[in-house]
Residue frames as a rotation matrix with the C-alpha (Angstrom) as fourth column:
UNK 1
0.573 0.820 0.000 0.00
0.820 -0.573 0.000 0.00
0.000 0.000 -1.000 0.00
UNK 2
-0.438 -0.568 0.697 1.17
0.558 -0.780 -0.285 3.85
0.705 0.264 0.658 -0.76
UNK 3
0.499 0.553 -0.667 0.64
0.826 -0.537 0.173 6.57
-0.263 -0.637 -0.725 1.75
UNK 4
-0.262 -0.606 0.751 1.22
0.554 -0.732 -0.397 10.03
0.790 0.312 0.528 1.24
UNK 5
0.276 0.359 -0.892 1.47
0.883 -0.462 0.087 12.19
-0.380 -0.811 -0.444 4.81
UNK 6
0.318 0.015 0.948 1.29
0.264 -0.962 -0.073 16.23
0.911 0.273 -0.309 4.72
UNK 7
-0.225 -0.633 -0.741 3.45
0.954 0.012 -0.300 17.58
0.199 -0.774 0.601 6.82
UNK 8
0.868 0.484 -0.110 3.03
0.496 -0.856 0.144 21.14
-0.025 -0.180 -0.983 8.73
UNK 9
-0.169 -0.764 -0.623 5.87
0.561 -0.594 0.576 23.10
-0.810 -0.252 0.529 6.63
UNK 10
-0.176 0.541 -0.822 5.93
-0.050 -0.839 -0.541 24.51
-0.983 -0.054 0.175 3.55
UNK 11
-0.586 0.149 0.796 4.25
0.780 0.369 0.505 23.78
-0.218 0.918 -0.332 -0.14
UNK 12
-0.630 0.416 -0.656 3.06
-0.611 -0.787 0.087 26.08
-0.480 0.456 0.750 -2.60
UNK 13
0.037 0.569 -0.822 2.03
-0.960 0.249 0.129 23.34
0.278 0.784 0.555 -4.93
UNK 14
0.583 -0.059 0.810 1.63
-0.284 0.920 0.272 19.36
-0.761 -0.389 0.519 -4.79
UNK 15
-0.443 -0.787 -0.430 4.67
-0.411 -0.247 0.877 18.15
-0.796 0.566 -0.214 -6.88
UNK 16
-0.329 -0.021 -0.944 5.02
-0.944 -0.026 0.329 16.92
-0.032 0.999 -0.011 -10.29
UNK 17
-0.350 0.001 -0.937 3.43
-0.428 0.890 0.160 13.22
0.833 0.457 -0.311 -10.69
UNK 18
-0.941 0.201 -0.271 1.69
0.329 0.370 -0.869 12.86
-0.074 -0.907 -0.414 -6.98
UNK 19
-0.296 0.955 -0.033 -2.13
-0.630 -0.169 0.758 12.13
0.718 0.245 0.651 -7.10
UNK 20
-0.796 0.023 0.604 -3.26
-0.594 0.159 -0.789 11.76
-0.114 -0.987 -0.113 -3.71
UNK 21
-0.130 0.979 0.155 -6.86
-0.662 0.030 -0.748 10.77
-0.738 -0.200 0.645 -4.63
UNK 22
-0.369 -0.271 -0.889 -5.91
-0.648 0.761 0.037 7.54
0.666 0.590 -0.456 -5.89
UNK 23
0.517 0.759 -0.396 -8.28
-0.274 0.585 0.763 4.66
0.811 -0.286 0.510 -4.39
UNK 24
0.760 -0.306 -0.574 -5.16
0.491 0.848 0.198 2.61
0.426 -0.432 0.795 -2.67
UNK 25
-0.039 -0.886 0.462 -3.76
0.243 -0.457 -0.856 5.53
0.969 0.079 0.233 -1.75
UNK 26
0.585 0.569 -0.578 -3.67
0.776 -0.187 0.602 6.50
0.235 -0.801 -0.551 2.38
UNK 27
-0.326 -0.384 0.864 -3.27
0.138 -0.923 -0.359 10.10
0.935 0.002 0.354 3.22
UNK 28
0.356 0.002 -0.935 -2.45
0.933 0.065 0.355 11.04
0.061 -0.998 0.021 6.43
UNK 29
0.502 -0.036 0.864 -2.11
0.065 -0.995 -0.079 14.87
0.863 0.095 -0.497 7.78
UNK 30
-0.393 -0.371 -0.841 0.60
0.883 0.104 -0.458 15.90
0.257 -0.923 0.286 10.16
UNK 31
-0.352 -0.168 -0.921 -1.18
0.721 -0.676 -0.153 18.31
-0.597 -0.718 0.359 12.66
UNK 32
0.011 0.350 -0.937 -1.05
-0.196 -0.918 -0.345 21.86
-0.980 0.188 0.058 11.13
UNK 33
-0.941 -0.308 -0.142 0.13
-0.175 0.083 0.981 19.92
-0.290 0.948 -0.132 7.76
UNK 34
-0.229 0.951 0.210 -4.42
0.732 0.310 -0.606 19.35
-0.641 0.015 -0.767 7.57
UNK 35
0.194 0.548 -0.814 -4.31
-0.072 -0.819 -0.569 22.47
-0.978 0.169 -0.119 5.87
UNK 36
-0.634 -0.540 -0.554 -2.74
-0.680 0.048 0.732 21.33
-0.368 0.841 -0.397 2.76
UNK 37
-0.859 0.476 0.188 -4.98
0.511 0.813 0.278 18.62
-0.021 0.335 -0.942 2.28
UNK 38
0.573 0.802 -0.169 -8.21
0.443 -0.477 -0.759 21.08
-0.690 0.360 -0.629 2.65
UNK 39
0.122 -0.195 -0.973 -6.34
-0.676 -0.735 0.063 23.57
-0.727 0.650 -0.221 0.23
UNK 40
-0.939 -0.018 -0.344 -6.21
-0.323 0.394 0.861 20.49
0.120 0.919 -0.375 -2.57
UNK 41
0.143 0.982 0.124 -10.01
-0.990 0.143 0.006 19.63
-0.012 -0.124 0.992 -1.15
UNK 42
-0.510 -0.059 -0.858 -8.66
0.046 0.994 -0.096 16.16
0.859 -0.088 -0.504 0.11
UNK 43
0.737 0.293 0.610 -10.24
-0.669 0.447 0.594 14.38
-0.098 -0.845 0.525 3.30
UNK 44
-0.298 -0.934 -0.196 -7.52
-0.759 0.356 -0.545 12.61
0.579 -0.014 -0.815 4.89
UNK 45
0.030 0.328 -0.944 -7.78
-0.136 0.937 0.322 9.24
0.990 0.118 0.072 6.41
UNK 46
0.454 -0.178 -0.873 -6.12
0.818 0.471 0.330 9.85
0.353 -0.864 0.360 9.22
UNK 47
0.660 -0.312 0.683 -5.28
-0.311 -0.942 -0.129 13.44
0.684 -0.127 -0.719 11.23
UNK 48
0.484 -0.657 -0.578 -1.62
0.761 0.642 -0.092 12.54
0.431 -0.396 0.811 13.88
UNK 49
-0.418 -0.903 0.094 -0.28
0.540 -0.330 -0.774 14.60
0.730 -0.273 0.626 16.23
UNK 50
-0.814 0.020 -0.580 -0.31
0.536 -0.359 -0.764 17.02
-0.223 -0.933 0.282 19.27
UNK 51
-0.219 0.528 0.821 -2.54
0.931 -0.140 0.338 19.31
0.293 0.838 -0.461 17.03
UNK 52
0.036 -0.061 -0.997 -1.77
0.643 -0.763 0.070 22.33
-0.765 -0.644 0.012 18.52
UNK 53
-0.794 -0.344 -0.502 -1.49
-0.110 -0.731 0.674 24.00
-0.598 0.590 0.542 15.02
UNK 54
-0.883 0.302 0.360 -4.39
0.444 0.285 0.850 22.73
0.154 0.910 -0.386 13.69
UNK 55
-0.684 0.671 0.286 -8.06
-0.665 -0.735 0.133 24.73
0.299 -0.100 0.949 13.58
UNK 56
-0.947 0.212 0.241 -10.33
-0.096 0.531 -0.842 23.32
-0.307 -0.820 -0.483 15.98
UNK 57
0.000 0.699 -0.715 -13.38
-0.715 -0.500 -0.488 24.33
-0.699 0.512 0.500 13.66
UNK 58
0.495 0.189 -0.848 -11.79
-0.859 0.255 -0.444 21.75
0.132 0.948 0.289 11.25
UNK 59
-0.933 -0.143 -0.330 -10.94
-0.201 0.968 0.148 19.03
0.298 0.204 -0.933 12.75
UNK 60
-0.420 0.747 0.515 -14.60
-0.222 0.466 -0.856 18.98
-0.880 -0.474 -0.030 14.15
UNK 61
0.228 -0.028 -0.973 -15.13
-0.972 -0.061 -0.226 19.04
-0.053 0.998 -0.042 10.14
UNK 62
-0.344 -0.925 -0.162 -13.18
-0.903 0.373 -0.214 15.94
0.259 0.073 -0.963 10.15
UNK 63
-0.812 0.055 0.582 -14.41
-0.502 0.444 -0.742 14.43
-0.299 -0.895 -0.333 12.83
UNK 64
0.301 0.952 0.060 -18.09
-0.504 0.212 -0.837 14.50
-0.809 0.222 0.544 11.56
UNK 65
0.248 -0.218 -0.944 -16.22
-0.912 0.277 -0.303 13.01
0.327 0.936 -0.131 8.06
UNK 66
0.955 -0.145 0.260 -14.90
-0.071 0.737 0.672 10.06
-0.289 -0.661 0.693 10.31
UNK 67
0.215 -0.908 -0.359 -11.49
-0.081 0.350 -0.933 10.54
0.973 0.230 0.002 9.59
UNK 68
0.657 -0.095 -0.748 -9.73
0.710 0.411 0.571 8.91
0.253 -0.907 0.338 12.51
UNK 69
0.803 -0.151 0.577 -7.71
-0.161 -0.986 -0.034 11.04
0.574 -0.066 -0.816 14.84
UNK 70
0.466 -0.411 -0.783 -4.82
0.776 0.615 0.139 10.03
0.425 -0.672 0.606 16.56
UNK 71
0.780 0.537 0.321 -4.19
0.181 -0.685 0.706 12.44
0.599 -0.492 -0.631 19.16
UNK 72
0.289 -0.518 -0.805 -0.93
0.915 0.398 0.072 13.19
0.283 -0.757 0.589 21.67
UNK 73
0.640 -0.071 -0.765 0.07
0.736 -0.228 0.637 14.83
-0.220 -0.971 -0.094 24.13
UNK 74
0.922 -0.388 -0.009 2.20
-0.361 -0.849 -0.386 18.29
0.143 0.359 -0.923 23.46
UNK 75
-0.307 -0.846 0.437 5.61
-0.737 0.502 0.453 16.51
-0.603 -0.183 -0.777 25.86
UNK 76
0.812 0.149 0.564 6.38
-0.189 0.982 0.012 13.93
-0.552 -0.117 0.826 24.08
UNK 77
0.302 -0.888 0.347 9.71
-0.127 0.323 0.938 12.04
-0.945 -0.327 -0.016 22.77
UNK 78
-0.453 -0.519 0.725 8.83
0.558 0.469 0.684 12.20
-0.695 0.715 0.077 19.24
UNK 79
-0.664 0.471 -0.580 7.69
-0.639 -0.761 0.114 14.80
-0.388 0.446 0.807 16.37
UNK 80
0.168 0.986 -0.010 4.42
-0.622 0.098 -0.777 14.62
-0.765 0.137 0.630 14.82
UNK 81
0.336 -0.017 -0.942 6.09
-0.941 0.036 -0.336 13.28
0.039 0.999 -0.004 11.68
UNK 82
-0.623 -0.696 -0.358 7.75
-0.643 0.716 -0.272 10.35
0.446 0.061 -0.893 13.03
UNK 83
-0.462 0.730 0.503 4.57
-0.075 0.532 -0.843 9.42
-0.884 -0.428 -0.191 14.79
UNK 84
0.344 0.861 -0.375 2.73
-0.576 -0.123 -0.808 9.63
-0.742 0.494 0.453 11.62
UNK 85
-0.645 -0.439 -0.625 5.97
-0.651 0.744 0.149 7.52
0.400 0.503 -0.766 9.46
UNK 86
-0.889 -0.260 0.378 4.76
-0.442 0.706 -0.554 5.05
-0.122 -0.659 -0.742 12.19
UNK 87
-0.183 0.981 0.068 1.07
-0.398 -0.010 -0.918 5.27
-0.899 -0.195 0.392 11.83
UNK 88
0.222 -0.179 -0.959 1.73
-0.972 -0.120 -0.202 4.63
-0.078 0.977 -0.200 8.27
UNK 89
-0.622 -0.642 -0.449 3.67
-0.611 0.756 -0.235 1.50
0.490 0.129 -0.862 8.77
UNK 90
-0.863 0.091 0.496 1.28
-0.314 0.673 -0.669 0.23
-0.395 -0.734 -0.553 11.27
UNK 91
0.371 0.929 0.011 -1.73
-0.291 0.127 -0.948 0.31
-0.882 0.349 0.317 8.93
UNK 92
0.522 -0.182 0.834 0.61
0.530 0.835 -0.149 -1.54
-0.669 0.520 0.532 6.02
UNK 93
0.782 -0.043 -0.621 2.49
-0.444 -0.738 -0.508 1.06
-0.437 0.673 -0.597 4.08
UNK 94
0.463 -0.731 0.502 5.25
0.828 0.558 0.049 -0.20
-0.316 0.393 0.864 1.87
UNK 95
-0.523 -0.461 0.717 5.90
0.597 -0.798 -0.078 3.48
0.608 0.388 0.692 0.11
UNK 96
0.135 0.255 -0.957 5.90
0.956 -0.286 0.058 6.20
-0.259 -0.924 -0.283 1.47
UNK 97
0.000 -0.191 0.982 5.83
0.490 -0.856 -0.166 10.16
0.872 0.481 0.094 -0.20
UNK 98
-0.070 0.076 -0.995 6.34
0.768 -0.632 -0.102 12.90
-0.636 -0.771 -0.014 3.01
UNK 99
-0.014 0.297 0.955 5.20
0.841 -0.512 0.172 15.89
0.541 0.806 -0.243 1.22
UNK 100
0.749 0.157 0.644 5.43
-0.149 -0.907 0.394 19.62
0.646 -0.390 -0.656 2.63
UNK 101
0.740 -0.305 -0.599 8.37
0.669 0.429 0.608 18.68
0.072 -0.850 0.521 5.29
UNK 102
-0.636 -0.619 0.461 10.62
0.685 -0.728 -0.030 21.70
0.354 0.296 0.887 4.54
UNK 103
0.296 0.943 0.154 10.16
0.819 -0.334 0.466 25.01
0.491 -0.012 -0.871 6.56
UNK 104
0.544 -0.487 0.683 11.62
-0.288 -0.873 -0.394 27.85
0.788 0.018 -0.615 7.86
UNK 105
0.347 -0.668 0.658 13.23
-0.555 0.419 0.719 25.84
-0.756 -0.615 -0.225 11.60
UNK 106
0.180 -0.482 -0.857 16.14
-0.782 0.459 -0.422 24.30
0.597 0.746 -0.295 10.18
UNK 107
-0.852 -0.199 0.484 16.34
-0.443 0.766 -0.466 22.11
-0.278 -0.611 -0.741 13.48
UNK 108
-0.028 0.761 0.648 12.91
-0.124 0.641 -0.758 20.67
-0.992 -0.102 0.077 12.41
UNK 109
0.707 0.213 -0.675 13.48
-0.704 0.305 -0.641 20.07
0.070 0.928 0.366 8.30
UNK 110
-0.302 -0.937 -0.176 16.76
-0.874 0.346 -0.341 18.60
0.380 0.051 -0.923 9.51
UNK 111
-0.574 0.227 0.787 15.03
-0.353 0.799 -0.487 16.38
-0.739 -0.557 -0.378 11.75
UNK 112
0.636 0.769 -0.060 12.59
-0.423 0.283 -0.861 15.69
-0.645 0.573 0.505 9.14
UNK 113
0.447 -0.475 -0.758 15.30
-0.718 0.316 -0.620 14.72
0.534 0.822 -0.200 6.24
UNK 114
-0.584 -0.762 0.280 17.31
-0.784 0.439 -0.440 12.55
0.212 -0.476 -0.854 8.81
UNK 115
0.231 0.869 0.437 14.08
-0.880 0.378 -0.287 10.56
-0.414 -0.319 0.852 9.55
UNK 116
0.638 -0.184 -0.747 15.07
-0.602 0.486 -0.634 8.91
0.480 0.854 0.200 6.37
UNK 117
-0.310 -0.909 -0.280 17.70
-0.598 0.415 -0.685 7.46
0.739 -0.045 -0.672 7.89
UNK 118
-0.060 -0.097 0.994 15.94
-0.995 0.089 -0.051 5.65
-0.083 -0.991 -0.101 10.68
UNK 119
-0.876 -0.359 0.323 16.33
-0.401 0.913 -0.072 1.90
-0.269 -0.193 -0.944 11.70
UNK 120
-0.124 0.974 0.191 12.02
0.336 0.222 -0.915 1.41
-0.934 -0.050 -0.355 11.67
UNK 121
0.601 0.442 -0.666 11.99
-0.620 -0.267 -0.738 2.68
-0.504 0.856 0.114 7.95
UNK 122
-0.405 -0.904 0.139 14.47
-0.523 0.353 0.775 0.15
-0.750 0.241 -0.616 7.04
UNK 123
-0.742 0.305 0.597 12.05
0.614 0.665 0.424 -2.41
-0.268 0.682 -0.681 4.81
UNK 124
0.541 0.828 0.151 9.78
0.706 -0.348 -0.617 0.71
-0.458 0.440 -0.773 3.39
UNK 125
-0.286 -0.307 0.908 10.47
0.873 -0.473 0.115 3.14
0.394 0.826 0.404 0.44
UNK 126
0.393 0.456 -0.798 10.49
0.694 -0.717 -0.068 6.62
-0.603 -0.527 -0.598 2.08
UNK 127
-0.117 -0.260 0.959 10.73
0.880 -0.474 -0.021 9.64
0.460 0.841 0.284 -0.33
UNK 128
-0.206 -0.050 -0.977 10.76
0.239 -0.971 -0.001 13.62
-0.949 -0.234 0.212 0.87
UNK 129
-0.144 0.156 0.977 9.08
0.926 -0.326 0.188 15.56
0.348 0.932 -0.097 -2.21
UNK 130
-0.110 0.001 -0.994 9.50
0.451 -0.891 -0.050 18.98
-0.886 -0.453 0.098 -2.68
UNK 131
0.413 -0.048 -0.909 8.34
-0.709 -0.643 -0.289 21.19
-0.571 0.765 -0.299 -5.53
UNK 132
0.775 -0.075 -0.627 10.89
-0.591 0.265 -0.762 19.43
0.223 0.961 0.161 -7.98
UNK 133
-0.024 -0.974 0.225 12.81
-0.835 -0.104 -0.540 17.81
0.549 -0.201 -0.811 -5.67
UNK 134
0.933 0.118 -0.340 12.90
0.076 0.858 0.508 13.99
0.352 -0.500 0.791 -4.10
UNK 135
-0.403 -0.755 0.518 15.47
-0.906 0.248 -0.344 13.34
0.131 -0.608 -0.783 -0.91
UNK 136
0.960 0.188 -0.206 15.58
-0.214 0.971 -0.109 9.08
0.180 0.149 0.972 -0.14
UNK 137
0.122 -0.916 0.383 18.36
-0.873 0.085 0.481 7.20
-0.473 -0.393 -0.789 1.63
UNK 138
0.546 -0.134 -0.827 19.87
-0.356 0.856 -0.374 4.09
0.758 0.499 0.420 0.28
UNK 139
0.689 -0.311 0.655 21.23
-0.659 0.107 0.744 1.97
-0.302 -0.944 -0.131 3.03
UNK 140
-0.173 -0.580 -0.796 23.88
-0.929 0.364 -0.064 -0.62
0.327 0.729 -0.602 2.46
UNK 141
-0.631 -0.688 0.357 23.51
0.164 0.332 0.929 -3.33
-0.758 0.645 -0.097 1.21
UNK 142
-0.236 0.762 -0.603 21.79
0.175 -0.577 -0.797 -1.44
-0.956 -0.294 0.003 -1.24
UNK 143
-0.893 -0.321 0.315 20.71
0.365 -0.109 0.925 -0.70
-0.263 0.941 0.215 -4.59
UNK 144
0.532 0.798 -0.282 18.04
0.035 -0.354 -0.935 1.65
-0.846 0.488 -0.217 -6.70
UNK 145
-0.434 -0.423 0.795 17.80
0.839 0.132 0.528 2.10
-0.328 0.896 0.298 -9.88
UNK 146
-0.248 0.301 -0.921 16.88
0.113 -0.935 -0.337 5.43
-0.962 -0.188 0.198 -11.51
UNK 147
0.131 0.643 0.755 14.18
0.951 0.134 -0.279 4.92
-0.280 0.754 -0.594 -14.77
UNK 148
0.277 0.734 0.621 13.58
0.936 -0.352 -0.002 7.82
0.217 0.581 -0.784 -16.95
UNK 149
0.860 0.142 -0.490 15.57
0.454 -0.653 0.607 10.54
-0.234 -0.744 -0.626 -15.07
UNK 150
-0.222 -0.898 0.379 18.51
0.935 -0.086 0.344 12.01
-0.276 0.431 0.859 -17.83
UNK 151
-0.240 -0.658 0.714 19.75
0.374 -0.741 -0.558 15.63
0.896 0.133 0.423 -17.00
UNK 152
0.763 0.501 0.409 18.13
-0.034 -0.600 0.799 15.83
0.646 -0.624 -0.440 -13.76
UNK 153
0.142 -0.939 0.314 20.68
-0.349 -0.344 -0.872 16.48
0.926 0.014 -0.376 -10.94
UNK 154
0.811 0.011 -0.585 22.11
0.260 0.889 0.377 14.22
0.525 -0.457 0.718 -8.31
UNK 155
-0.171 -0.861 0.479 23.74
-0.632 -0.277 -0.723 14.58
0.756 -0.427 -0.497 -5.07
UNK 156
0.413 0.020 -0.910 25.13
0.218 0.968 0.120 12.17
0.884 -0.248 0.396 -2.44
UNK 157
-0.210 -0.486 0.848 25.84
-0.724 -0.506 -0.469 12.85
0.657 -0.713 -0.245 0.77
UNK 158
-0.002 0.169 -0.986 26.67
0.581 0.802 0.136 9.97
0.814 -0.573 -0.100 3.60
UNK 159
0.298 0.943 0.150 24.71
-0.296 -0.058 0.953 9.72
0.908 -0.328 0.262 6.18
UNK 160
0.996 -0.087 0.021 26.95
0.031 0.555 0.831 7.62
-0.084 -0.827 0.555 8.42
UNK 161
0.355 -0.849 -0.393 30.57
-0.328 -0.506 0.797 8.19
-0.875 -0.154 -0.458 9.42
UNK 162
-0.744 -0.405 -0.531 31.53
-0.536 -0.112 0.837 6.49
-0.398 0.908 -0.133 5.92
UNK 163
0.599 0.716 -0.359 29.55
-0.597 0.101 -0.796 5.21
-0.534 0.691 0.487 2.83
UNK 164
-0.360 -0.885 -0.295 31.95
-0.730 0.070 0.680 2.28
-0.581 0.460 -0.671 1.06
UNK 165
-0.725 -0.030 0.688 31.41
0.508 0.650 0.565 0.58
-0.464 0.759 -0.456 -2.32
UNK 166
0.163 0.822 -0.546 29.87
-0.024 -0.550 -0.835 2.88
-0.986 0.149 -0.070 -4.30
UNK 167
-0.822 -0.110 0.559 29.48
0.556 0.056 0.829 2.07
-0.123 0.992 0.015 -8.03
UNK 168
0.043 0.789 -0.613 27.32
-0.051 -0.611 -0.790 4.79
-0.998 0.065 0.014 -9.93
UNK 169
-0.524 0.027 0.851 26.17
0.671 0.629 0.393 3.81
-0.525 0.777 -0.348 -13.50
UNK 170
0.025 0.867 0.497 24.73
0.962 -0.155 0.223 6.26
0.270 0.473 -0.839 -16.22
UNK 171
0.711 0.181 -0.679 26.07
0.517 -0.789 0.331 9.34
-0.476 -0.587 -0.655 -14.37
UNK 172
0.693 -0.664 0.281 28.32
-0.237 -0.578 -0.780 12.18
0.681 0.474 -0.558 -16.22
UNK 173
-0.083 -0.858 0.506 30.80
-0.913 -0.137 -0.383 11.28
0.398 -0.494 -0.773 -12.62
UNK 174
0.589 0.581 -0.562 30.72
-0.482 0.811 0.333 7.89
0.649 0.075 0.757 -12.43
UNK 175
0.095 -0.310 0.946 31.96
-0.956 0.238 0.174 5.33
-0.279 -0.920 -0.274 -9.33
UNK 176
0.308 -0.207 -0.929 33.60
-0.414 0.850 -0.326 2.39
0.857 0.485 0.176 -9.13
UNK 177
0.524 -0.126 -0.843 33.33
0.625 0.729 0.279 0.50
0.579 -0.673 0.461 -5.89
UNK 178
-0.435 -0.742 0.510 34.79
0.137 -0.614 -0.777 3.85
0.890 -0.269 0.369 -4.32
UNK 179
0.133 0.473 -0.871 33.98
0.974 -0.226 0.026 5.33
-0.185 -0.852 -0.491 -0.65
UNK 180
-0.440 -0.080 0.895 32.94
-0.103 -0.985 -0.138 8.77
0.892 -0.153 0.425 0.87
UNK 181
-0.520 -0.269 -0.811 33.01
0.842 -0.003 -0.539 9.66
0.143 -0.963 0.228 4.30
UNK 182
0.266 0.963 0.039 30.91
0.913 -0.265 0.311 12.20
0.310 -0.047 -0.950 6.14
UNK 183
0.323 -0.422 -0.847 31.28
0.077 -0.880 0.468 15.98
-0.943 -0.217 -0.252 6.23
UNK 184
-0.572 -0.471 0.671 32.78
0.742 0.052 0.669 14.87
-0.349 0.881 0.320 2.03
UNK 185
0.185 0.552 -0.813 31.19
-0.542 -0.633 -0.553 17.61
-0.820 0.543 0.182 -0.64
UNK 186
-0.822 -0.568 0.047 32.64
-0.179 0.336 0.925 15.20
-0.540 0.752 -0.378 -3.10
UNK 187
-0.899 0.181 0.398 29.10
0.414 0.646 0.642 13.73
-0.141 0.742 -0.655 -4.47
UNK 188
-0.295 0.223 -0.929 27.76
0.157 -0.948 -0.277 16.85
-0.943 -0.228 0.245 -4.92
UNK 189
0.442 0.270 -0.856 25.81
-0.503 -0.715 -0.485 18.13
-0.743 0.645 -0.180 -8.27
UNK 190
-0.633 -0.318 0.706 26.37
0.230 0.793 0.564 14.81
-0.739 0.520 -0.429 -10.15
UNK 191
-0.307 0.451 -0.838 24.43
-0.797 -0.603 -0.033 14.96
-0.520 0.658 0.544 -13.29
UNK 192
0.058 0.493 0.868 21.95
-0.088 0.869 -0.487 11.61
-0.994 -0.048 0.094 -14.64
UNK 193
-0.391 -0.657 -0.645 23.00
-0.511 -0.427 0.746 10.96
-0.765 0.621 -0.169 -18.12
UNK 194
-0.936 0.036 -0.349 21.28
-0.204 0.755 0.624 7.73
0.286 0.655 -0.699 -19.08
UNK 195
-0.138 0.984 0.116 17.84
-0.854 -0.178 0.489 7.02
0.501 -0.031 0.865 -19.27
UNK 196
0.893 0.072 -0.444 18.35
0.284 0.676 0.680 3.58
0.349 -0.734 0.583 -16.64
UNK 197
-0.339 -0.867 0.365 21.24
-0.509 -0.157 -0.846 4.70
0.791 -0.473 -0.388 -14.17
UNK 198
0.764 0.333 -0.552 21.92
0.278 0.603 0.748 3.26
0.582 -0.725 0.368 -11.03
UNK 199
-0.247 -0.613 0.751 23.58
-0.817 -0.285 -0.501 3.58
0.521 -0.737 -0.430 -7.33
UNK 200
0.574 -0.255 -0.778 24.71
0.553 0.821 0.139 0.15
0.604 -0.510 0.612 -5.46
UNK 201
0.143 -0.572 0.808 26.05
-0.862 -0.473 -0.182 0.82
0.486 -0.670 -0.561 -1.81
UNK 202
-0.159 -0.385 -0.909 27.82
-0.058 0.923 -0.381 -1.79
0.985 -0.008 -0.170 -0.27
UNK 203
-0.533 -0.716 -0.451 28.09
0.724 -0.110 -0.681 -0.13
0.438 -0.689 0.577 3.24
UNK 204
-0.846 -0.440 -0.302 26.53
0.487 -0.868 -0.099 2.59
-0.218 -0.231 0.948 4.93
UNK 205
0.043 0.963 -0.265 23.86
0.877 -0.163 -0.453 5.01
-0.479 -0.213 -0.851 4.48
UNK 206
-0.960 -0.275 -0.061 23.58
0.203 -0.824 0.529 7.78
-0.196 0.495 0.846 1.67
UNK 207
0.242 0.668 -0.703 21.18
0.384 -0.732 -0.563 10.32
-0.891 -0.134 -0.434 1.42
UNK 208
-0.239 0.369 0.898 19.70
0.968 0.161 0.192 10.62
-0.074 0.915 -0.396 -2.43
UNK 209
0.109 0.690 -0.715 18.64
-0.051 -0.715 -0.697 14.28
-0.993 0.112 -0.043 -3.88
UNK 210
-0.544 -0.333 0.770 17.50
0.816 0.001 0.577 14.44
-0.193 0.943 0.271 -6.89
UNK 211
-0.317 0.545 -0.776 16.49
0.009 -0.817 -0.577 17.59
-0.948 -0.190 0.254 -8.93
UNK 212
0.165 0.309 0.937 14.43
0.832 0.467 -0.301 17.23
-0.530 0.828 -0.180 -11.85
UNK 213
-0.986 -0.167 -0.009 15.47
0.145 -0.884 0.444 19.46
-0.082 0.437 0.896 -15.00
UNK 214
-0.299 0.702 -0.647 12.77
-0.466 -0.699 -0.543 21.84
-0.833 0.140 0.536 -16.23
């Protein structure tokens, strides 16, 4: 099953190729992120978090829609978004799209992009979409392939004190079983050359961005 959660940062638009209001599709609002879903006229499935940002006017709206509510406390040990990854997983997600997670606290997009990296997302496809942008970790032992995606731009950046066996296929800077180590700018502003490329990590944890050309 796909899920796509709205987060409560910041989106002008829903990106390029994401159609929430697909049958098999479960859409989940973080919190204040409810407002994006009314502003595309979705009804989410499910509303998650402390909701301290969200209009109290609409979630009784909601409410009367039966979308379920899962509710918590303001103290608590985890953001709204990582409760809501969870909620996701616990009702069967396999993919995952986080939409809107970018926002003006850089301690809370950071926390939001690092998510990616946790131990409980390990056997699900998590993406970050932004406008024209997709962030996604590969863990090692790892491998994606990358369909349909020549001149858009590609940067690597490890996640974990090093990143080793990296072969990159189809790319204008291509790899060959090589490492990179954290804090590196090296795999920076790579460019996608072939219409089937690929990244194989042996090791490690790397953190995917890709920008689509215009």
């Amino acid at each position: 099953m796909k899920a796509i959660i709205f987060a409560n940062g910041q989106m002008e638009r829903l990106p390029k190729g994401v159609h929430p209001l697909k049958d098999d599709t479960l859409i989940i609002a973080v919190d204040g992120g409810l407002r994006f879903c009314l502003q595309e006229n979705i009804v989410p499935h499910l509303i998650v978090g402390d909701l301290d940002s969200v209009n109290e006017t609409q979630l009784k709206e909601m409410q009367q829609l039966d979308v379920q509510v899962l509710r918590y406390p303001v103290d608590k040990d985890a953001t709204d978004l990582e409760l809501s990854l969870q909620a996701a997983i616990n009702k069967g997600a396999q993919e995952i799209m986080i939409l809107s997670a970018l926002g003006a606290r850089w301690d809370m997009t950071f926390s939001n992009v690092l998510l990616l990296a946790s131990d409980f997302l390990n056997n699900v496809h998590v993406r970050l979409l932004d406008q024209n942008q997709e962030i996604f970790c590969i863990k090692g032992h790892g491998h994606f392939d990358l369909t349909h995606r020549k001149g858009d731009l590609l940067s690597l950046l490890p996640l974990s004190s090093s990143a080793e066996g990296i072969t990159l296929k189809g790319m204008k800077y291509s790899l060959n079983d090589e490492n990179m180590y954290l804090g590196t700018s090296r795999g920076l502003s790579n460019v996608i050359m072939d219409q089937k490329a690929s990244i194989f990590i042996k090791t490690g944890i790397l953190l995917v961005c890709i920008e689509s050309h215009p």
